[in-house]
OpenMM code with the backbone's topology and positions (N, CA, C; nanometers):
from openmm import Vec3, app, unit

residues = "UNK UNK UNK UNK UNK UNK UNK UNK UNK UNK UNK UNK UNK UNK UNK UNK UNK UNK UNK UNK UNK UNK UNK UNK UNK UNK UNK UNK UNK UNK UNK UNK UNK UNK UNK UNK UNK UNK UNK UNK UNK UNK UNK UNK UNK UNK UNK UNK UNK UNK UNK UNK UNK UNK UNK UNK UNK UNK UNK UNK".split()
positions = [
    Vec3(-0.4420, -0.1741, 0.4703),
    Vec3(-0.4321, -0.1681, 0.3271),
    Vec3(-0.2894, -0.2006, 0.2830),
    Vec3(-0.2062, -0.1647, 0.3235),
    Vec3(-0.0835, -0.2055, 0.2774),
    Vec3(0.0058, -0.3435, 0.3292),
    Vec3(-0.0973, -0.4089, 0.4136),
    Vec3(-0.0792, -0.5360, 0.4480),
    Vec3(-0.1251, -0.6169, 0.3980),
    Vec3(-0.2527, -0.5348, 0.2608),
    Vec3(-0.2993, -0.6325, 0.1112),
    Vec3(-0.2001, -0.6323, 0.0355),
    Vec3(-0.1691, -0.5534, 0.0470),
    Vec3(-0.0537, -0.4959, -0.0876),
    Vec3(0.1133, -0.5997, -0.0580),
    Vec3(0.1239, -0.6026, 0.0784),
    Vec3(0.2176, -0.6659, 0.0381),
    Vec3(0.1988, -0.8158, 0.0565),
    Vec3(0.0390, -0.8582, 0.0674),
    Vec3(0.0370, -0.9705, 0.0070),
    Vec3(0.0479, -1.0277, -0.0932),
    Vec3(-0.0351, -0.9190, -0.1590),
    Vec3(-0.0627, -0.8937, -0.3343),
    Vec3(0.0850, -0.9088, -0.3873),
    Vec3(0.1736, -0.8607, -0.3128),
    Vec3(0.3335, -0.8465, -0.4011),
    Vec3(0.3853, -1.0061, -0.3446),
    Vec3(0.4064, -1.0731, -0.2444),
    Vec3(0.4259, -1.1804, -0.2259),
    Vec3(0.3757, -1.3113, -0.3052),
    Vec3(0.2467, -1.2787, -0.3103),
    Vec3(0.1622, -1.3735, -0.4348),
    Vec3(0.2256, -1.3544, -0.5706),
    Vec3(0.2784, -1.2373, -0.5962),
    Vec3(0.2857, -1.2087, -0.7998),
    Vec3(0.4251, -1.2767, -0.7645),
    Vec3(0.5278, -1.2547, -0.6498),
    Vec3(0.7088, -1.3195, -0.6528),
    Vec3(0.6603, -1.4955, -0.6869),
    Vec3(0.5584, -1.5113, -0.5672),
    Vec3(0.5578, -1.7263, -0.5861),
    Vec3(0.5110, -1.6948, -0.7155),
    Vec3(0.3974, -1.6602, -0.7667),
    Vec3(0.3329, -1.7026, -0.9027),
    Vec3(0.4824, -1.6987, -1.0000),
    Vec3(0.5639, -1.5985, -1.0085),
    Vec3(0.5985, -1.5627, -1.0928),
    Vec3(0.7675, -1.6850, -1.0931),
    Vec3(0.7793, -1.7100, -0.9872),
    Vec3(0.8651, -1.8459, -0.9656),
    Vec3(0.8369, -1.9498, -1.0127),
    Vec3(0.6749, -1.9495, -0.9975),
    Vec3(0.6374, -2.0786, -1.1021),
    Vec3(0.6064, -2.0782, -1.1565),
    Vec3(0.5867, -2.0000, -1.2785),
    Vec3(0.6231, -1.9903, -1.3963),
    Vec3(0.4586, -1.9302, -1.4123),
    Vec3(0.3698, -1.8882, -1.3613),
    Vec3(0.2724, -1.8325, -1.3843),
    Vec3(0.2577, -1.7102, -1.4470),
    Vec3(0.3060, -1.6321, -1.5426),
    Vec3(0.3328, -1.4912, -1.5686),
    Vec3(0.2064, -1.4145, -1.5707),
    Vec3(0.1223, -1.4860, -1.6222),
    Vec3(-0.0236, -1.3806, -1.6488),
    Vec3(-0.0861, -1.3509, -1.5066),
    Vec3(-0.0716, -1.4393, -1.4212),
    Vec3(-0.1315, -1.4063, -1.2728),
    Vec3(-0.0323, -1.3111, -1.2112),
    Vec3(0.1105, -1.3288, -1.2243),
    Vec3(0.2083, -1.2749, -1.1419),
    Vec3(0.1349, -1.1176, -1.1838),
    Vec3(0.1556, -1.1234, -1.3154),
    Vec3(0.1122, -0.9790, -1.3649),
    Vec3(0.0210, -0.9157, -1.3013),
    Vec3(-0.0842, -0.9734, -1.2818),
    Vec3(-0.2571, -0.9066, -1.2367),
    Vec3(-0.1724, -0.9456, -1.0793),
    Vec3(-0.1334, -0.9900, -0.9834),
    Vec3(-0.0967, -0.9444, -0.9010),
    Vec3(0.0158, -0.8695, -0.8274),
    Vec3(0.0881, -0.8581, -0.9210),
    Vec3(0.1731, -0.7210, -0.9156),
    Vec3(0.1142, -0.5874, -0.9723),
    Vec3(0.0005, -0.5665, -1.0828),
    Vec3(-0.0585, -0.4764, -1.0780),
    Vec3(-0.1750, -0.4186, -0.9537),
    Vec3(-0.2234, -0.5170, -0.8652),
    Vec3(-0.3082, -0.5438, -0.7640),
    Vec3(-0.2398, -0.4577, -0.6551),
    Vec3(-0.0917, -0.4818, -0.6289),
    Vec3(-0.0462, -0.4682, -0.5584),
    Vec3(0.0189, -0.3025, -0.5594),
    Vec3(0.0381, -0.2810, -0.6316),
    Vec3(0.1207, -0.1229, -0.6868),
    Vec3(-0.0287, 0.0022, -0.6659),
    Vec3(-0.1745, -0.1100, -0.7192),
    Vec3(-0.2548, -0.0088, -0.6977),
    Vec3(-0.2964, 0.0404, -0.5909),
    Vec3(-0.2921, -0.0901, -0.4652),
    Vec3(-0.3231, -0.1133, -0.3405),
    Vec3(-0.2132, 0.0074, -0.2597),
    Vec3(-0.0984, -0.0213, -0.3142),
    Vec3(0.0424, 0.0657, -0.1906),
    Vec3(-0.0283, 0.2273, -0.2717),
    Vec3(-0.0055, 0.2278, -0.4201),
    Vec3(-0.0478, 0.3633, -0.4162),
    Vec3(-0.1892, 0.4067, -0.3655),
    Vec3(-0.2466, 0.3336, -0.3391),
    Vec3(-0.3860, 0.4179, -0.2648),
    Vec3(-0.3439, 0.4355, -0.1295),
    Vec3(-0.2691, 0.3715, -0.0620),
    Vec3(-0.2293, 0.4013, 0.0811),
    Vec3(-0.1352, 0.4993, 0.0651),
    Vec3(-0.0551, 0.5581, -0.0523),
    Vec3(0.0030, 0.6629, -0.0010),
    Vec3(-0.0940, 0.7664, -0.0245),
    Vec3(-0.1538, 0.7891, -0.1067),
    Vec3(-0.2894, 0.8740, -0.0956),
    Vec3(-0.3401, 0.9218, -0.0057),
    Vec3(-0.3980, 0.8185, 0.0531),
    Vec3(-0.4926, 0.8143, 0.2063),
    Vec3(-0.4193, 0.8753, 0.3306),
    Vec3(-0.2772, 0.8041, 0.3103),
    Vec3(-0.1774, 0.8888, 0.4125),
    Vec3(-0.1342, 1.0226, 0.4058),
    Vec3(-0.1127, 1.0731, 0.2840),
    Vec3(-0.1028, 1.1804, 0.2833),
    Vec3(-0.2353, 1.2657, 0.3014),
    Vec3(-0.3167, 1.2304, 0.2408),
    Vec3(-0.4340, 1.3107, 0.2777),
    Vec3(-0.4736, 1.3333, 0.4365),
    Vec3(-0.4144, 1.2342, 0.4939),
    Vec3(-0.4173, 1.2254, 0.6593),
    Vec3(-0.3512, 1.3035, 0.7124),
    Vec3(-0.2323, 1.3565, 0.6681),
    Vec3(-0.1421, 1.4155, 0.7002),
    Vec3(-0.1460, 1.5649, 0.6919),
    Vec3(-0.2326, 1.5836, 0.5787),
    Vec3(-0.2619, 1.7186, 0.5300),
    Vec3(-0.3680, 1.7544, 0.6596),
    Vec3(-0.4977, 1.6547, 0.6465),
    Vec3(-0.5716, 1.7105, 0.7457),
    Vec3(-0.5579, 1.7620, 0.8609),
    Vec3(-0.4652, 1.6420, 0.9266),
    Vec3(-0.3966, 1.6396, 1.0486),
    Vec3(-0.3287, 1.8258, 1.0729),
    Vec3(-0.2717, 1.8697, 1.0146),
    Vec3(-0.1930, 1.9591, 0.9875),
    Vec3(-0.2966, 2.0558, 0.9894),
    Vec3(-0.4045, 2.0988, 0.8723),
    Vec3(-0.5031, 2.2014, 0.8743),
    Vec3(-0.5850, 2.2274, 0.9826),
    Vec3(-0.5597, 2.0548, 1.0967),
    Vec3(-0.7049, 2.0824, 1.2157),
    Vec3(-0.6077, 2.1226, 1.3031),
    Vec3(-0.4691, 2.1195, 1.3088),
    Vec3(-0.3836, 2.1369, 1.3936),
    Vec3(-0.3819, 2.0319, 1.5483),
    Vec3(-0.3977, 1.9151, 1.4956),
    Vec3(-0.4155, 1.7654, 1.5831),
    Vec3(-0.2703, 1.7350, 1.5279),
    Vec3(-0.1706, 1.7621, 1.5422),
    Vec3(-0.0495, 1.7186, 1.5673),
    Vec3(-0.0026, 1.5784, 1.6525),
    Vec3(0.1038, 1.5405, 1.6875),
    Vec3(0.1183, 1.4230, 1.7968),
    Vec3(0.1200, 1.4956, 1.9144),
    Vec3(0.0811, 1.4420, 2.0352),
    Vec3(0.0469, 1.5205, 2.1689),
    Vec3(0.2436, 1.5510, 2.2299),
    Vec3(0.2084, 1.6435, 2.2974),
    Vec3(0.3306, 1.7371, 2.3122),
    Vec3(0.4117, 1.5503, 2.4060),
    Vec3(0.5370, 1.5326, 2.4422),
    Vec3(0.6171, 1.4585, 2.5457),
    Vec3(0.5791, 1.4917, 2.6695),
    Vec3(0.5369, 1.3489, 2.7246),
    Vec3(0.5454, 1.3814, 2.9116),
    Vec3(0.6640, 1.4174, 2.9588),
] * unit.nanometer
topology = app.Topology()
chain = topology.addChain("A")
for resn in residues:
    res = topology.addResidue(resn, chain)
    for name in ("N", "CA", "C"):
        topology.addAtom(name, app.Element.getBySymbol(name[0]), res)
């Protein structure tokens, strides 16, 4: 998901170089919605992670 997102943000920089503003727009909004749903998802991962007590496995 956040490897849409920073497509989505790469697409709105060219559009917006060439002079496209109304697309740059809808894909810089594309893109802000995309990263904020991945911090969402991550945190919610994080929370879980934490409540099941599945931590990262201890160092060999």
């Amino acid at each position: 998901m956040l490897s849409w997102a920073l497509t989505f943000f790469i697409l709105a920089i060219v559009a917006a170089i060439f002079g496209f503003g109304g697309i740059a727009g809808t894909l810089a909004g594309a893109a802000k919605l995309l990263f904020l749903a991945f911090i969402i998802l991550f945190i919610v991962t994080l929370i879980a992670n934490v409540i099941r007590g599945k931590g990262t496995p201890p160092p060999l």
